[in-house]
Backbone as CSV, one residue per row, in Angstrom:
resi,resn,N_x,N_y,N_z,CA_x,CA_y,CA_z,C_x,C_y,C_z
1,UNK,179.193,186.251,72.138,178.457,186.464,70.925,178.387,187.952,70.645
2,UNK,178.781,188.162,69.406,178.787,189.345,68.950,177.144,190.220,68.662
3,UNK,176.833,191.410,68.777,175.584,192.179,68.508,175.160,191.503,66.993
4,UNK,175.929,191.132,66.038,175.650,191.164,64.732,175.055,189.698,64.879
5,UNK,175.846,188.666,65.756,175.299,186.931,66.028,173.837,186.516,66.680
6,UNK,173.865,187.671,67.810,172.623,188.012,68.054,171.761,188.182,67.550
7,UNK,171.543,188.972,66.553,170.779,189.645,65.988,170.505,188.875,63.975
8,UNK,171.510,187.951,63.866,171.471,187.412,63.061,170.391,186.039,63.483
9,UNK,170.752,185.613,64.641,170.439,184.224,65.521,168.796,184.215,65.735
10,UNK,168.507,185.951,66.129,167.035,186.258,66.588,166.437,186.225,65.251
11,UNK,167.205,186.934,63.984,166.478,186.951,63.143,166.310,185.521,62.198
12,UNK,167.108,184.942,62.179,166.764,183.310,62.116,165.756,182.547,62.902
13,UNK,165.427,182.958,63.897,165.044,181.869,65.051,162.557,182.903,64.747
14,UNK,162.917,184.054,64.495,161.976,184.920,63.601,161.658,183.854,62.356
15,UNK,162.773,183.695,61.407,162.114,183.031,60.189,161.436,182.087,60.242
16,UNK,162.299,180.851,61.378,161.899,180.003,61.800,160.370,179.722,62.500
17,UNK,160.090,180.988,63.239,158.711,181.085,63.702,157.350,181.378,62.332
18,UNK,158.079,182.230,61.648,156.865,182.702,60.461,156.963,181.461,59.618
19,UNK,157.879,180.420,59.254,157.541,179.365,58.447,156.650,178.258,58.924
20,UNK,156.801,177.934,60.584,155.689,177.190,61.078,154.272,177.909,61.097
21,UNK,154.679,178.926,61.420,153.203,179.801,61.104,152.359,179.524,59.709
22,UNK,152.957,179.574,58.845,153.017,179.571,57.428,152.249,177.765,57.080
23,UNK,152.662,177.237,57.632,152.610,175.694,57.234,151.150,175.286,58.287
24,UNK,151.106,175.712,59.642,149.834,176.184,60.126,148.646,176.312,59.206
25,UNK,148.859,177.947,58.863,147.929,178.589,58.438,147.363,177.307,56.312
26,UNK,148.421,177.423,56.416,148.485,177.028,54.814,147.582,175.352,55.370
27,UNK,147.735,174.529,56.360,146.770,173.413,56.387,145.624,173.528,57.144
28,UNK,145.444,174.848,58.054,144.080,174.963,57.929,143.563,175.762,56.642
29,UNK,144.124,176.414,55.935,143.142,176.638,55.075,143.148,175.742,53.947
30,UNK,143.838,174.822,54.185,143.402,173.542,52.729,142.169,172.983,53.284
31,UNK,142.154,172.583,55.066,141.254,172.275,55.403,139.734,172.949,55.168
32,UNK,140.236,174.307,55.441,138.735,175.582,54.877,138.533,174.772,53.791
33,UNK,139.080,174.843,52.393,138.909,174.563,50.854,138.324,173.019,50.832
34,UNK,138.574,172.165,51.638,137.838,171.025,51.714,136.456,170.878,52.282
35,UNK,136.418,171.640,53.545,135.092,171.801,53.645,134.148,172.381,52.723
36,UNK,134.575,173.438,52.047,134.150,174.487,51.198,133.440,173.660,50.425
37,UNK,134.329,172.791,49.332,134.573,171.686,48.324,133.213,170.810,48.859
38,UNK,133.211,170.517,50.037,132.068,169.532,50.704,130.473,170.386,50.674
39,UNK,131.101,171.340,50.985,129.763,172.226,51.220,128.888,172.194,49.558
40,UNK,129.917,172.548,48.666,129.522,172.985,47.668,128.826,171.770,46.744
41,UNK,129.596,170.448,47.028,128.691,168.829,46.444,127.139,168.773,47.086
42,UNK,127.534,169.179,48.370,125.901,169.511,48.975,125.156,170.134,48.384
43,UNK,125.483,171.589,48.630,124.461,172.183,47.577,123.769,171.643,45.849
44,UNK,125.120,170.654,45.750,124.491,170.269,44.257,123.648,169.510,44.250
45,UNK,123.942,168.642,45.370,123.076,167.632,45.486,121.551,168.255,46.167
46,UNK,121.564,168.659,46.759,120.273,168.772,47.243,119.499,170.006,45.783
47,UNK,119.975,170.816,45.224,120.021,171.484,44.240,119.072,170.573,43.203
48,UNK,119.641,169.212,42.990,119.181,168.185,42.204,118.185,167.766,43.089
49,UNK,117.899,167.613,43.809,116.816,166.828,44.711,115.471,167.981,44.036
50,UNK,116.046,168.968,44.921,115.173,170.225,44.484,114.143,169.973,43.493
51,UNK,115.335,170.299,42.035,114.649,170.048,40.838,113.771,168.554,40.973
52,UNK,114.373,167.495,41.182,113.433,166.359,41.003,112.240,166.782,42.084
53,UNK,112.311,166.831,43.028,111.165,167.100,43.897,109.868,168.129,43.226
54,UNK,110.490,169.214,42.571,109.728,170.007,41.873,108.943,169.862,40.950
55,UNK,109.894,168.496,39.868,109.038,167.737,38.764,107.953,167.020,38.774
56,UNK,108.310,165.738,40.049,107.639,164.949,40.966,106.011,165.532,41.087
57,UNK,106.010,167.172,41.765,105.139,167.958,42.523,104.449,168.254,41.271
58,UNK,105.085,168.548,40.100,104.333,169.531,38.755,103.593,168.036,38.241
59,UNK,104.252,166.454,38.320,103.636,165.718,37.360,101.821,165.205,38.825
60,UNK,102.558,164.773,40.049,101.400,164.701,40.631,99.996,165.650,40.046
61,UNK,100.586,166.894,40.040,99.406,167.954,40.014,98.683,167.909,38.840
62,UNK,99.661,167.433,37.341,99.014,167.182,36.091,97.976,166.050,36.518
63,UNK,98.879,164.815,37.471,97.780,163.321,37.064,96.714,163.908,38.127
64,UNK,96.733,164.705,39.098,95.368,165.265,39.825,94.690,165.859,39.143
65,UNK,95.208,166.322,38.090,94.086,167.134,37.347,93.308,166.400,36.253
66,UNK,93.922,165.432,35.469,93.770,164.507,34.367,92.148,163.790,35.477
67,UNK,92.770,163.324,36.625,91.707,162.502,37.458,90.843,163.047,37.831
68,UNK,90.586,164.472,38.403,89.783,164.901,38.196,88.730,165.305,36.653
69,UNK,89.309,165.704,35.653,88.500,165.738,34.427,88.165,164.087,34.167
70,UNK,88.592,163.255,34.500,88.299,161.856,34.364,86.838,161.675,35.125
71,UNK,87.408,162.320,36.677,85.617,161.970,37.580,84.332,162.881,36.663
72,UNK,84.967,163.864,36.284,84.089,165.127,36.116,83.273,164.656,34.892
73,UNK,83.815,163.697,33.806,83.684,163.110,32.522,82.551,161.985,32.610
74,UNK,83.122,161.469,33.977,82.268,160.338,34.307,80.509,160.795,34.897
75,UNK,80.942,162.140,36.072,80.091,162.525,35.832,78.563,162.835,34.821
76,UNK,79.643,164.175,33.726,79.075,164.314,33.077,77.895,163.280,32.206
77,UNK,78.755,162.506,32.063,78.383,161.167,31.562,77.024,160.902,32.000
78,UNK,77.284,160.834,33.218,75.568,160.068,34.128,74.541,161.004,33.677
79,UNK,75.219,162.174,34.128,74.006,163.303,33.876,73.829,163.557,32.369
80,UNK,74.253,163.062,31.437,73.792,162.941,29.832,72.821,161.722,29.690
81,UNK,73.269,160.543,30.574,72.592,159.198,30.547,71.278,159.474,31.142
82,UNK,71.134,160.302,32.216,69.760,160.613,32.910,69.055,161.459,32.282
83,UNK,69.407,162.417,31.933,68.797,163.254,30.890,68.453,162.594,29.205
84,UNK,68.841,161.808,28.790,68.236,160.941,27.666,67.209,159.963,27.932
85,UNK,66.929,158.956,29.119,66.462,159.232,29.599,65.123,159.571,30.212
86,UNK,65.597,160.712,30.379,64.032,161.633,30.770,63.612,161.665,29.440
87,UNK,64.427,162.257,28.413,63.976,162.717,27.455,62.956,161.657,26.463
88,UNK,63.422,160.309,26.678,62.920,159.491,26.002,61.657,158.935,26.501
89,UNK,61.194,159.352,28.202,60.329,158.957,29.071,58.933,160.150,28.491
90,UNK,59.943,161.053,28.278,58.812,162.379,27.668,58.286,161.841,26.215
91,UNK,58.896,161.498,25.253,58.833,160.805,24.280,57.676,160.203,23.845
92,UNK,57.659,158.957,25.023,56.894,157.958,25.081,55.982,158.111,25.823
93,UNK,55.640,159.425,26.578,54.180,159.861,27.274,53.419,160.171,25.770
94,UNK,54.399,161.038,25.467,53.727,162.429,24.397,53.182,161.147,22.537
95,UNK,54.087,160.327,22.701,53.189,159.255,21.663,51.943,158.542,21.940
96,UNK,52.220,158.355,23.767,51.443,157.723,23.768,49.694,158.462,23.886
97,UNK,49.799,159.536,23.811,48.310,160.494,23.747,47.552,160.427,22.463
């Protein structure tokens, strides 16, 4: 074998190495881009959870508050009913003198 067959042979048997390399590298990184791809539906999804969870949290806190002005109403209520009432107990002393 001639220097030039050699050296033609090595540099073939070279190409040959960087194209498996190549086909390697090129399906782990489709693999990277799939995970990536996976990662990134995650984030949407939980992204969406997020938001619903957040809505969920804002409407609880409205109907806690609605229920509370509801007790507070009811309250009020008694203490208008007791105080009329008195008022009418005063009423009916003060006629009756």
């Amino acid at each position: 074998m001639s220097d030039q067959e050699k050296a033609i042979h090595t540099f073939a048997a070279k190409v040959h190495q960087l194209i498996l390399q190549y086909q390697d590298v090129k399906k782990e990184n489709d693999e990277l881009y799939g995970l990536v791809d996976e990662r990134d539906q995650e984030i949407k999804k939980l992204k969406a959870q997020l938001a619903q969870s957040q809505h969920d949290y804002d409407s609880l806190k409205m109907a806690k508050m609605v229920e509370i002005s509801e007790s507070d109403m009811e309250g009020a209520q008694k203490r208008i009913n007791k105080l009329i009432r008195e008022v009418n107990k005063c009423i009916t002393l003060l006629s009756e003198k």
